[in-house]
Every structure is written in structure tokens, then in C-alpha cells.
PANUTI-496649 format. One record per residue: residue number from 1; residue in one letter; x, y, z of N, C-alpha, C in turn. Coordinates in Angstrom, 3 decimals. Example, Ala and Ser with C-alpha at 12.3 -4.5 7.8 and 13.67 -1.06 7.14 Angstrom:
R pos code      npx      npy      npz     capx     capy     capz      cpx      cpy      cpz
R   1    A   13.190   -5.690    7.800   12.300   -4.500    7.800   13.200   -3.300    7.800
R   2    S   12.850   -2.250    7.080   13.670   -1.060    7.140   12.900    0.030    7.870
//
This chain:
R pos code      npx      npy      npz     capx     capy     capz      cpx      cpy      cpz
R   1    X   -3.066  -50.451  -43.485   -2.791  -51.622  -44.316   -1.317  -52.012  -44.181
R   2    X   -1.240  -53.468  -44.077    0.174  -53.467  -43.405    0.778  -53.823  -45.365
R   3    X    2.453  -54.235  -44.942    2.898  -53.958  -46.513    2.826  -54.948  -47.035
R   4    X    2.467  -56.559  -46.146    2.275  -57.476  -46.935    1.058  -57.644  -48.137
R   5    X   -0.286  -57.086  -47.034   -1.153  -56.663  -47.774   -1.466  -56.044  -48.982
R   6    X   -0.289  -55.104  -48.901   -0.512  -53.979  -49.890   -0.005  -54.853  -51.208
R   7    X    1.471  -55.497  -50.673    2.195  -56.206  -51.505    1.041  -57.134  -52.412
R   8    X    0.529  -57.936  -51.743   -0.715  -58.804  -52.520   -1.575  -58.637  -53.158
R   9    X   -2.195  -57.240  -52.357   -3.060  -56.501  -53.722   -2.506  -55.831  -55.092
R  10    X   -1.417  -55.747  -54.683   -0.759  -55.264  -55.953   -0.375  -56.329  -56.827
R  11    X    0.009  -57.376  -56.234    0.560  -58.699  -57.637   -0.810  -59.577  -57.777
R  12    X   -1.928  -59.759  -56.441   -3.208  -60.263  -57.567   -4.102  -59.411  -58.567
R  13    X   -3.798  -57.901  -57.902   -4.348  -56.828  -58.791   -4.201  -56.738  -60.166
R  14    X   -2.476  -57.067  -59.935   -2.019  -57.129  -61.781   -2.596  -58.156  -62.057
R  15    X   -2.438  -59.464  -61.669   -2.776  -60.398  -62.037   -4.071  -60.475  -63.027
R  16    X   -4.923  -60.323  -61.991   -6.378  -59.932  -62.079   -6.751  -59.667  -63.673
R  17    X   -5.926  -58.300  -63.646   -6.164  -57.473  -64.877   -5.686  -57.331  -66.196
R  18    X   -4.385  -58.359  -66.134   -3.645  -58.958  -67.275   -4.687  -59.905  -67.299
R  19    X   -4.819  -60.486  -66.715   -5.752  -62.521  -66.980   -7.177  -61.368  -68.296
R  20    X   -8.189  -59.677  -67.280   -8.756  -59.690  -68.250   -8.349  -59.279  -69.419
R  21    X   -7.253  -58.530  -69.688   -7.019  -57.731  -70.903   -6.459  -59.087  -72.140
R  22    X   -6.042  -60.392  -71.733   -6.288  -61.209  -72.416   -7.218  -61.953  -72.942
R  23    X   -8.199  -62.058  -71.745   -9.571  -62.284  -72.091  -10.241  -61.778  -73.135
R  24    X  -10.420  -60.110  -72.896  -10.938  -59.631  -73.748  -10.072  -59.125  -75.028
R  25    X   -8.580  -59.296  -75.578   -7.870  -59.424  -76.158   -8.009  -60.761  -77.220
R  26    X   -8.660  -61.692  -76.361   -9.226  -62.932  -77.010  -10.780  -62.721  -78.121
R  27    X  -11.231  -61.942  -77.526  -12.685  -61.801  -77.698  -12.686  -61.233  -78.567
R  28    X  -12.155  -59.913  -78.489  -11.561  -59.249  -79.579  -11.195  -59.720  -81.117
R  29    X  -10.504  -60.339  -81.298   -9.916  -61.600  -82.432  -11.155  -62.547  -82.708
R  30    X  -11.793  -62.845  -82.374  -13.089  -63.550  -82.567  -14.073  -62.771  -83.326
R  31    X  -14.150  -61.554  -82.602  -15.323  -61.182  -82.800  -15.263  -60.118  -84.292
R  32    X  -14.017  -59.562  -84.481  -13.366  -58.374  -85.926  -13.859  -59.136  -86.940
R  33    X  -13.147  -60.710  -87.089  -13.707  -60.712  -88.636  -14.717  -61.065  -88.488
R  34    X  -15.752  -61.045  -87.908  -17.081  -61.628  -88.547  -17.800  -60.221  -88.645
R  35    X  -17.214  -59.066  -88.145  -17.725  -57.654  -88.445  -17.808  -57.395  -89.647
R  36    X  -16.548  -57.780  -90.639  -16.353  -57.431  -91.910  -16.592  -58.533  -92.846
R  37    X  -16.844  -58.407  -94.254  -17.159  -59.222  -95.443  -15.741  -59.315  -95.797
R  38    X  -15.697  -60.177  -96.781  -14.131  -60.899  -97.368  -13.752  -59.856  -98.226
R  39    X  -12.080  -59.752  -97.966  -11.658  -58.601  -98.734  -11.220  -60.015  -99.783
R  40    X  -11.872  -58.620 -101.272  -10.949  -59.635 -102.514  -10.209  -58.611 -103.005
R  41    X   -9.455  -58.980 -104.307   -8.553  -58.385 -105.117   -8.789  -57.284 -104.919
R  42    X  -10.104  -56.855 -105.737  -10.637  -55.590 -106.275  -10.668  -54.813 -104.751
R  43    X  -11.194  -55.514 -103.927  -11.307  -54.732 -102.847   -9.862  -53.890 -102.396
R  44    X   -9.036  -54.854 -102.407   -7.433  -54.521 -101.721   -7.224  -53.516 -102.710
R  45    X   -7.752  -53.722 -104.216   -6.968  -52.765 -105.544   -7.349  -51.460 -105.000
R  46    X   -8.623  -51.334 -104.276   -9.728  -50.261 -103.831   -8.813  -49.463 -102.913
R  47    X   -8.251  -49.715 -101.814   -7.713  -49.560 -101.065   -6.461  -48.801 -101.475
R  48    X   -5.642  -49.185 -102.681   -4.687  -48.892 -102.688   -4.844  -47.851 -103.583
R  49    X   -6.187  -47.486 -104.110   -6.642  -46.267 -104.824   -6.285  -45.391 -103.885
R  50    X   -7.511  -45.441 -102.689   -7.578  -44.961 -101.623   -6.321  -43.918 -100.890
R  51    X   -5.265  -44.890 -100.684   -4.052  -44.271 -100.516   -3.268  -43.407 -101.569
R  52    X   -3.387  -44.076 -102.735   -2.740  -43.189 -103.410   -3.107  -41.934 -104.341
R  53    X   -4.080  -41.748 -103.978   -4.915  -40.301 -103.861   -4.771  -39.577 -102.879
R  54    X   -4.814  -39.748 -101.535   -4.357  -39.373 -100.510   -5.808  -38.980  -99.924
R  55    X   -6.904  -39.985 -100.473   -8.243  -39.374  -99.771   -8.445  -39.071  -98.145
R  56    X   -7.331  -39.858  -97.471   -7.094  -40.049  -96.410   -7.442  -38.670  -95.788
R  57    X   -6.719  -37.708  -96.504   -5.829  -36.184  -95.926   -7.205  -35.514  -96.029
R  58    X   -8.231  -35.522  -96.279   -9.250  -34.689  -96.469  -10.303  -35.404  -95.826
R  59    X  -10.773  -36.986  -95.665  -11.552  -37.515  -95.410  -11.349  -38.461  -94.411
R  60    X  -11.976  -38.780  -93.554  -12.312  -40.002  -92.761  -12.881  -41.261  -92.968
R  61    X  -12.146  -42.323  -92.623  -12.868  -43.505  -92.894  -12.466  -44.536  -91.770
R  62    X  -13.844  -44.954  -91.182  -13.179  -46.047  -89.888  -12.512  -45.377  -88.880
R  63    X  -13.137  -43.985  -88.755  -12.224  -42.974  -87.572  -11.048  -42.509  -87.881
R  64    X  -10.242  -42.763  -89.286   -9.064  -42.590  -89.335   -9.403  -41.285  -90.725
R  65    X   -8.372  -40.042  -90.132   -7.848  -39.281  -91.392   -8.723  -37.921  -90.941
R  66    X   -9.155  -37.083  -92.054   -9.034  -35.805  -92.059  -10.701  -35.373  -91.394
R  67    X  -10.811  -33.856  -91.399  -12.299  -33.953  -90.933  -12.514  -32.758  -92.260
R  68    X  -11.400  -32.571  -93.059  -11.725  -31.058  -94.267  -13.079  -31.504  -94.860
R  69    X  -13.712  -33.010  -95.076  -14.665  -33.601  -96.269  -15.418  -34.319  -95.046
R  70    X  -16.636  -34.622  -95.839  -17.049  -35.799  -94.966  -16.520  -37.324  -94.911
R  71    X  -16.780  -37.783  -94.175  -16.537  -38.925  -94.087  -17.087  -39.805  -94.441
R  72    X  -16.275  -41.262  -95.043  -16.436  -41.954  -96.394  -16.942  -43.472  -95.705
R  73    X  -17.105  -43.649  -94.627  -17.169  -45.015  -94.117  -18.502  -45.890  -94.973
R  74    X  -19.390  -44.904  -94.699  -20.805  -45.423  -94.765  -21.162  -44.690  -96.432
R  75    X  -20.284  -44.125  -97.511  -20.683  -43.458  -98.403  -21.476  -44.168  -98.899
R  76    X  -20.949  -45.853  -99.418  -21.668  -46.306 -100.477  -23.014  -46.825 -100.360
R  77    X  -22.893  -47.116  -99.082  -24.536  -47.251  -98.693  -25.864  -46.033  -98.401
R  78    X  -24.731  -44.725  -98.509  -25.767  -43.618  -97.993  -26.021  -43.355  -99.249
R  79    X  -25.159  -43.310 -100.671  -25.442  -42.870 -102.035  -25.634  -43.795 -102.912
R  80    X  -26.628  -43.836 -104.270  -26.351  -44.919 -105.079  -25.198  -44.846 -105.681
R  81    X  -24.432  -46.070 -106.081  -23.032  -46.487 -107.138  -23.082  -45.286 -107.749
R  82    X  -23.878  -45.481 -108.738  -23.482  -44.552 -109.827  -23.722  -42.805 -110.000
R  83    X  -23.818  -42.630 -108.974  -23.843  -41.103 -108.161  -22.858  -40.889 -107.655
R  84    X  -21.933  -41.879 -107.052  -20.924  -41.869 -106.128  -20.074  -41.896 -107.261
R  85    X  -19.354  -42.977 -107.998  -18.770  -43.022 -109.262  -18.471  -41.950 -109.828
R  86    X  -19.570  -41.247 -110.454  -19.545  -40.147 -111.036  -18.581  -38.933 -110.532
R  87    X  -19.354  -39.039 -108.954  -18.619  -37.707 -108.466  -16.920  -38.062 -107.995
R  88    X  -16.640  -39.068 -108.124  -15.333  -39.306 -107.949  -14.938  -39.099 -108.919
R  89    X  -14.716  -39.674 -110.419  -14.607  -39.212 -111.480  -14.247  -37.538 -111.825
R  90    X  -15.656  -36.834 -111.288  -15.259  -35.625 -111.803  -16.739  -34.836 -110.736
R  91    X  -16.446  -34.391 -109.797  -16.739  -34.020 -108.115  -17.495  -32.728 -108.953
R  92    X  -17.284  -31.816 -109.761  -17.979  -30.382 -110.670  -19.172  -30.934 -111.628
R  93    X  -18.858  -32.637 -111.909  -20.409  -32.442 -112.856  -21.193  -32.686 -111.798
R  94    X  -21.023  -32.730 -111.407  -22.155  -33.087 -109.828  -22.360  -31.619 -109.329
R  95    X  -21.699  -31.346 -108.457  -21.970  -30.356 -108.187  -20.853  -28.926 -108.827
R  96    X  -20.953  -27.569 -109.365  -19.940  -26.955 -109.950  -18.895  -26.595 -108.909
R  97    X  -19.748  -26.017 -107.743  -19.051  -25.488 -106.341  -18.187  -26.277 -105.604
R  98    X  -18.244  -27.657 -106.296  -17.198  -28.969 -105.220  -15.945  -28.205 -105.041
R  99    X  -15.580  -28.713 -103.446  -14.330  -27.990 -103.181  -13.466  -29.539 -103.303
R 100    X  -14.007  -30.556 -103.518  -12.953  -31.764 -104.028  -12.478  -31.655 -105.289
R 101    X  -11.368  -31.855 -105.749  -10.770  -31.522 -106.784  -10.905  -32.414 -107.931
R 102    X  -10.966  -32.830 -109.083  -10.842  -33.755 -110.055   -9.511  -34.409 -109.695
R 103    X   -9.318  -35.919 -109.686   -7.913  -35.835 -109.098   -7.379  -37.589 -110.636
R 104    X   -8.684  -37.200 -111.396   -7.701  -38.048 -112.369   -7.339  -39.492 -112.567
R 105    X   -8.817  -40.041 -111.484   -8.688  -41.606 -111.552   -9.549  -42.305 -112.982
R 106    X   -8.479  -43.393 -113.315   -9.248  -44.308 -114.179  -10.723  -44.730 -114.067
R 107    X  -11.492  -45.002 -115.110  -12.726  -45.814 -114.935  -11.930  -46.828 -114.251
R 108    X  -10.802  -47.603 -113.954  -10.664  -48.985 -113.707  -10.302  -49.138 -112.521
R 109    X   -9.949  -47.171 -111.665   -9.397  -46.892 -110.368  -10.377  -46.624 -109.579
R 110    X  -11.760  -46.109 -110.018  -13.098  -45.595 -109.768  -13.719  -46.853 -109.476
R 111    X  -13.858  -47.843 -110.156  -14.415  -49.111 -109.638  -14.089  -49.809 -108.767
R 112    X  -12.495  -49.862 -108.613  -12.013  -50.561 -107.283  -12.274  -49.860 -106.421
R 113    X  -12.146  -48.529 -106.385  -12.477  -47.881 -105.177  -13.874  -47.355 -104.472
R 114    X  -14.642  -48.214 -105.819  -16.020  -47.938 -105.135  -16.352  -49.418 -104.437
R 115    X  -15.366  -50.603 -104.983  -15.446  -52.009 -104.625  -14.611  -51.867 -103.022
R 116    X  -14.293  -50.993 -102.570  -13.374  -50.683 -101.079  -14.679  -49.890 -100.235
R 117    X  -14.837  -48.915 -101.240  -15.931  -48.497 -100.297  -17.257  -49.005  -99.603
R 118    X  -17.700  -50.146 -101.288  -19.020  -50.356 -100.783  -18.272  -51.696  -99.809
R 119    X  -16.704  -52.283  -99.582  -16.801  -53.332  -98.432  -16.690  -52.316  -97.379
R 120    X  -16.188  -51.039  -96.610  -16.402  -50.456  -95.955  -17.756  -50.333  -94.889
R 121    X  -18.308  -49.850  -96.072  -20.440  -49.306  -95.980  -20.674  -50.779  -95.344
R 122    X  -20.011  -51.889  -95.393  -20.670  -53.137  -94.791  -19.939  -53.793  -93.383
R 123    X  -19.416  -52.959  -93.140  -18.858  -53.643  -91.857  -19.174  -53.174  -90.873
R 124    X  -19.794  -53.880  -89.629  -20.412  -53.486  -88.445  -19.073  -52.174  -88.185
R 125    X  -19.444  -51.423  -87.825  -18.933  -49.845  -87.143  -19.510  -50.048  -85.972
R 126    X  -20.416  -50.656  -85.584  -21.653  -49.986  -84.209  -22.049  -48.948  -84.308
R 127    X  -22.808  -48.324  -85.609  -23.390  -47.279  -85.533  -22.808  -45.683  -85.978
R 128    X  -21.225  -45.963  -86.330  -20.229  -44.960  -86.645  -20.771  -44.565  -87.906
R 129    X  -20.258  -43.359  -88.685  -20.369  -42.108  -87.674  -21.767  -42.197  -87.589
R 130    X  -22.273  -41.242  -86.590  -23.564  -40.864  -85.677  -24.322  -39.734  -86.603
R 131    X  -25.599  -40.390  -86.492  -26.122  -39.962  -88.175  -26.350  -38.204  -87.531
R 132    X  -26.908  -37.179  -88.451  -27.474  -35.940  -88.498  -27.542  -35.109  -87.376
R 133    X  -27.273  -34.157  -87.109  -28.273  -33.546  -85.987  -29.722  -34.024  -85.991
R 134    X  -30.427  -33.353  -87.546  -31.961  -33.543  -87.186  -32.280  -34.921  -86.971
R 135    X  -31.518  -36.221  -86.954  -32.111  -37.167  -86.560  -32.187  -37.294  -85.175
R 136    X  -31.459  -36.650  -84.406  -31.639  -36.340  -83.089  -33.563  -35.559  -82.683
R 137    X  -33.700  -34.627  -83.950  -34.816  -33.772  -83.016  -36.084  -34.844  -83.507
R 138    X  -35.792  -35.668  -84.908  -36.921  -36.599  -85.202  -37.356  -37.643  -84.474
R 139    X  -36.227  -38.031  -83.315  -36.270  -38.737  -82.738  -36.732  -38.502  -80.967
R 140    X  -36.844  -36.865  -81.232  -37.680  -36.555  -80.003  -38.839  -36.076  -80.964
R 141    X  -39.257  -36.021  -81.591  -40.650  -36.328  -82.139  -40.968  -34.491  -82.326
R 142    X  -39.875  -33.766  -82.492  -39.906  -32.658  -82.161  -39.995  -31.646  -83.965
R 143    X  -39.595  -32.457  -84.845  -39.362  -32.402  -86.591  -40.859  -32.553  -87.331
R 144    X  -41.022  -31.589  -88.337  -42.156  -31.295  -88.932  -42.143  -32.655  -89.824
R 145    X  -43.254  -33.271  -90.436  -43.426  -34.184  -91.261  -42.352  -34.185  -92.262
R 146    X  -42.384  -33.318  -93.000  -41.343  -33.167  -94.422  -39.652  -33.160  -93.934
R 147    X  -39.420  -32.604  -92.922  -38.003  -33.113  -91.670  -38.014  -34.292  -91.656
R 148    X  -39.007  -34.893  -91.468  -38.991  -36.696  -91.104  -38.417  -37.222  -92.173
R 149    X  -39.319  -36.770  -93.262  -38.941  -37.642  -94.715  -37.562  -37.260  -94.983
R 150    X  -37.121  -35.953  -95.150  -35.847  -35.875  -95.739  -35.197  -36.159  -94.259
R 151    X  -35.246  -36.754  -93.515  -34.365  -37.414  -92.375  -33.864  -38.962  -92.520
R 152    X  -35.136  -39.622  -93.003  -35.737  -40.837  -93.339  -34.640  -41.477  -94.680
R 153    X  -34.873  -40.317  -95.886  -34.095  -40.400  -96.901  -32.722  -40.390  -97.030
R 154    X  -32.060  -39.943  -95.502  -30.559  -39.753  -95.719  -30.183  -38.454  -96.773
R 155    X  -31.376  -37.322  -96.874  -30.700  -36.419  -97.794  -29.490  -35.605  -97.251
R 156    X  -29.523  -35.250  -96.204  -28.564  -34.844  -95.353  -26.932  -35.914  -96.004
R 157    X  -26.793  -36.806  -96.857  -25.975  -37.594  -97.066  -25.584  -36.865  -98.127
R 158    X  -26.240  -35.904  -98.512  -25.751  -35.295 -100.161  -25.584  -33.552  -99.433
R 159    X  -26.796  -33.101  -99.191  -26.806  -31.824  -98.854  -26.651  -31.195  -97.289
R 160    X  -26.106  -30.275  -97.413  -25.770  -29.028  -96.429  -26.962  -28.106  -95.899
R 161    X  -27.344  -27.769  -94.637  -28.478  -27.073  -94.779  -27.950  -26.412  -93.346
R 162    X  -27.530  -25.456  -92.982  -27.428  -24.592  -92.154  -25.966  -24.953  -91.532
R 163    X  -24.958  -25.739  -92.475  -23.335  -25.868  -91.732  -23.430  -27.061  -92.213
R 164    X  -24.757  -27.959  -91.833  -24.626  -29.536  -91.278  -25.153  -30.487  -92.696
R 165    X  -24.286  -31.176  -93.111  -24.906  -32.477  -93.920  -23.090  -32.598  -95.091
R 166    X  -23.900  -33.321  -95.659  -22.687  -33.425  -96.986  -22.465  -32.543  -97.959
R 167    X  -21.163  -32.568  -98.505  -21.110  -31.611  -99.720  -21.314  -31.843 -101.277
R 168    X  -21.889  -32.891 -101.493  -21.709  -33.508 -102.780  -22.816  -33.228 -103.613
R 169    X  -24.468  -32.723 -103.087  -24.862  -31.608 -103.425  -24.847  -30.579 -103.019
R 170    X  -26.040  -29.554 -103.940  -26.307  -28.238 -103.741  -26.213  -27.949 -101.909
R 171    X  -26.051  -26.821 -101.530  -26.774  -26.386 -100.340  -27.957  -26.003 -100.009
R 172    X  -28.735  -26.529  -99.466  -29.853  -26.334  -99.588  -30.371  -25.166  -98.113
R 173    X  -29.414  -24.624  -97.946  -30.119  -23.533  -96.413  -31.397  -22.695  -96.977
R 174    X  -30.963  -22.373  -98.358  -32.014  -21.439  -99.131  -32.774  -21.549 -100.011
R 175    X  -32.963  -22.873  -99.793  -33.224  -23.367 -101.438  -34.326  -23.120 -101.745
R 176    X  -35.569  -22.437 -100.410  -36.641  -22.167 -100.501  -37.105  -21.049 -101.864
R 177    X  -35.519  -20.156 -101.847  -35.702  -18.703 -102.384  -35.445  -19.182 -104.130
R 178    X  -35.157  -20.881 -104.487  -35.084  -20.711 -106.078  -36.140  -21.760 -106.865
R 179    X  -36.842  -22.329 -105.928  -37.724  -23.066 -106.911  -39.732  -22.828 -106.021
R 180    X  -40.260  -22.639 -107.047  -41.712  -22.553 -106.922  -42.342  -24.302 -107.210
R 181    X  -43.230  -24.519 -105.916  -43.836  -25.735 -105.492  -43.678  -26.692 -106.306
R 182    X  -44.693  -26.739 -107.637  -45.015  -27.781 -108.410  -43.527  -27.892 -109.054
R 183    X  -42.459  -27.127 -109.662  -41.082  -27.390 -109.758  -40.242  -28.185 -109.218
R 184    X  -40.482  -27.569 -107.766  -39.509  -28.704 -107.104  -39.997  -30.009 -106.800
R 185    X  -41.380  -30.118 -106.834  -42.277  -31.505 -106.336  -41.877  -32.185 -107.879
R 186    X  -41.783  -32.277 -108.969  -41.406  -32.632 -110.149  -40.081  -33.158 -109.572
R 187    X  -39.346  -32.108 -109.445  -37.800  -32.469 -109.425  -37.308  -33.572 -108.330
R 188    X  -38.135  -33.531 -107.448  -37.742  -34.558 -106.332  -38.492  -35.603 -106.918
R 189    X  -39.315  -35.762 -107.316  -40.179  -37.185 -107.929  -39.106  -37.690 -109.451
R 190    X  -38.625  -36.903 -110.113  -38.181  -37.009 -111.324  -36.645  -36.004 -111.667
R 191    X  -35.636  -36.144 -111.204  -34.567  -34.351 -111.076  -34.199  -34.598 -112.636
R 192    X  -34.353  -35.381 -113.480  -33.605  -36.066 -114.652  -34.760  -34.940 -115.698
R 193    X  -36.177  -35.067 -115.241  -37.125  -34.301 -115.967  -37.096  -32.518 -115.709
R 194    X  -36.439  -32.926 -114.777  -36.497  -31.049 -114.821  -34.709  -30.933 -115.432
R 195    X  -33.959  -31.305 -114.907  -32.363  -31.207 -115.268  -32.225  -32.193 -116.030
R 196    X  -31.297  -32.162 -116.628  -31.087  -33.407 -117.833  -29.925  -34.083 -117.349
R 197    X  -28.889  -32.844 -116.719  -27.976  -33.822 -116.053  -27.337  -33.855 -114.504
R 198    X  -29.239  -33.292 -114.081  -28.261  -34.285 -112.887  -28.347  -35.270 -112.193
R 199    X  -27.780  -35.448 -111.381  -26.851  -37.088 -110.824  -27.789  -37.118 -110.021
R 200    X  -28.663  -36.546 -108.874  -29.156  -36.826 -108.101  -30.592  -38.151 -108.570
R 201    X  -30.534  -38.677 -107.312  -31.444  -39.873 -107.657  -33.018  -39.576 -107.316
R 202    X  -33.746  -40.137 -108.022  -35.486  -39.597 -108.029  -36.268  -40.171 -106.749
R 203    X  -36.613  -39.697 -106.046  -37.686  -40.420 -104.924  -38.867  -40.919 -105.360
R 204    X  -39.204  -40.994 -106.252  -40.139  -41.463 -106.746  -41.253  -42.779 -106.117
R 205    X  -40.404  -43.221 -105.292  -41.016  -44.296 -104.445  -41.860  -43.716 -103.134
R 206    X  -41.423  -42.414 -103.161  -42.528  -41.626 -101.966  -43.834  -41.115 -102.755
R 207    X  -45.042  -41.524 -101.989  -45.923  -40.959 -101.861  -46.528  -39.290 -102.340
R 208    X  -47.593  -39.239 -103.417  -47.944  -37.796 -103.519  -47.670  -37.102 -102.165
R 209    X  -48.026  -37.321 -101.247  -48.592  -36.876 -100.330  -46.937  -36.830  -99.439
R 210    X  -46.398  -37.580  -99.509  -44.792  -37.521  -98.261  -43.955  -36.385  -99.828
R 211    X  -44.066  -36.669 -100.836  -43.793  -35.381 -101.715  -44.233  -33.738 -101.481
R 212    X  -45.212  -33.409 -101.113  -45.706  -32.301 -100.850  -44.834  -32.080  -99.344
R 213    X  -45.716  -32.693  -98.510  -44.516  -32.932  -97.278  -43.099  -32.519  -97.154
R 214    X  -42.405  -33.199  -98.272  -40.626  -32.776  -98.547  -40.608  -31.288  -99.234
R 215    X  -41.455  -31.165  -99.685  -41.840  -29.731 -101.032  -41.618  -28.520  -99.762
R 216    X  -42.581  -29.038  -99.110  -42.923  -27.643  -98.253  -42.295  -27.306  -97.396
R 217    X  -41.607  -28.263  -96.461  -40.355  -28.262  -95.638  -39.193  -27.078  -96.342
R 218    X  -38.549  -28.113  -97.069  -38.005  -27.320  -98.595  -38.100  -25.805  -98.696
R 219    X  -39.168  -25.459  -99.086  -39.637  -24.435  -99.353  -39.466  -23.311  -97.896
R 220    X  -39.556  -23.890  -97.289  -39.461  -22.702  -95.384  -38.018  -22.582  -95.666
R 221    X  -36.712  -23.326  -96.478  -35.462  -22.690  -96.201  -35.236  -21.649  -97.028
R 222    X  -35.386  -20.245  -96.145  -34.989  -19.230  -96.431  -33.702  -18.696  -96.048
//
């Protein structure tokens, strides 16, 4: 290659590749805000909860910050409000074992910051973060019925079951070894009728039959 050559491929090369990184630098700017919903007040107030708690240092959100907690991107859509609320508030009535600390926010700091989160839970990610392991094996068709359902349900969004899921409930690796059938089939249809206080929300919209299903699954963690 003689050096004029070389010379040319090198200044249309740049060329080339500045012209795309503006291109798609363009595209870029187009395409962000229509990912996200309108930030308002409350939202920004949310935010500045956010920081000044330092949820950052323990948690992830939008790829950014800690990996000690799970990550908060998609919370408000994986939990109802007032489950989520709560455990921000005070992380032990929820669960006693929380390794998140009570950290002392207002009812009026708790709302903005659930008004940050739930604009979070709504902005295209593409799929961030990447749900479960077991939604991987449900999706090779490889997961027992009652796997499906609690796959289906996002329980994995609350509970822990062999390392993997959230911490905001119980762990459930063993949970086989503390409740007998018709107990826990109650408690998942109704948890308010067997516990009085807890936070967890009732499935009640499943089926006798996808109930037994979740029961018995359940029940094999030994």
C-alpha cells in the first residue's frame, strides 16, 4: 500500500466514523426522552430523597451504584406501593432479619421517593435488569408447574431461595420445613388471614388449582 493510500484511508476513515458517531449521537437525543415519562416536582423531590440517603451506596438503579441490595430500577412495578412504602419506612416490620437499616424518612420523604421510583419502573431500560435465573429454566420449559407460577408472579422480587431473588421477604430455601399444606395454601390466597401483619400481598387471583401448584413447589424447599 503506497502512503498516499494509506494517507486517504486514514482521513476518509475518520471521516467516515465521526459523520457516524454523530449520526447516531443524533439518534440518540431523539430517541431518550420518549423512553422516559415527565419528571415533575415530586418526582425530582424523589430523587433528591434518593441521594440523600445514600441509597445509591447499597443499591443500583439504571446500572448505577452498589450491588450490597438489590436493585431498585424496576422496584415499583415488581412490588405493590404500599408494600414498598412500608418497607422503606421501617425495612424490620416487613421483614425482622432486614439487613437495610431504618434510615428515618418522613411519610412526606417516602412518597416522593416512591413518586421517583415508580417514574423509574417506567422507563424503557430494554429489559434491564435481566429477570431470575429460574426464568431462564421456565423458559426452556424445563420448571415444574408451581416454578412457573411463582416465576410468573415475580415472587423471586420479594424472596431469596437458594442465594438468588430479593431480600425484602422471608427466605424461602426452606420454607418447606415450617408450614403444613392447607396453611400455607391459606396464606398465599389470604397472608393477612393467617398473619395479621404481614405486608405481603394475597394471590388470590390464582386459581384453586395454580394454588396447590405454588403450595407444593413450596413445600419440596428443604
Amino acid at each position: 500500500m503506497s502512503k498516499k493510500t494509506a494517507k486517504n484511508l486514514f482521513i476518509f476513515g475518520s471521516l467516515f466514523f465521526f459523520l457516524l458517531l454523530v449520526v447516531l449521537t443524533i439518534d440518540t437525543m431523539i430517541r431518550v426522552p420518549r423512553r422516559a415519562p415527565t419528571i415533575t416536582a415530586e418526582i425530582d423531590a424523589g430523587k433528591r430523597v434518593w441521594h440523600k440517603y445514600d441509597c445509591i451506596g447499597c443499591h443500583t438503579i439504571m446500572g448505577n451504584g452498589s450491588y450490597f441490595a438489590p436493585d431498585m430500577t424496576n422496584a415499583a412495578g415488581r412490588k405493590p406501593p404500599e408494600f414498598l412504602k412500608k418497607f422503606i419506612l421501617n425495612p424490620r416490620v416487613i421483614n425482622p432479619k432486614a439487613a437495610m437499616p431504618k434510615l428515618g424518612l418522613t411519610e412526606k420523604e417516602a412518597d416522593n421517593l416512591m413518586a421517583f421510583l415508580e417514574w423509574t419502573s417506567k422507563v424503557n431500560t430494554n429489559k434491564w435488569p435481566p429477570k431470575p435465573v429460574l426464568a431462564a429454566a421456565v423458559a426452556r420449559k424445563e420448571a415444574s408447574p408451581g416454578q412457573i407460577i411463582y416465576q410468573r408472579n415475580d415472587c423471586a422480587a420479594c424472596h431469596i431461595i437458594v442465594g438468588i431473588g430479593g431480600t425484602a421477604g422471608p427466605d424461602l430455601t426452606r420454607v418447606g420445613l415450617k408450614w403444613k399444606t392447607e396453611e400455607l395454601t391459606k396464606y398465599l390466597k389470604d397472608p393477612a388471614s393467617v398473619k395479621t401483619a404481614s405486608a405481603m400481598p394475597g394471590f388470590a387471583h390464582l386459581s384453586e388449582h395454580e394454588l396447590k401448584e405454588l403450595t407444593d413447589y413450596l413445600l419440596t424447599l428443604r
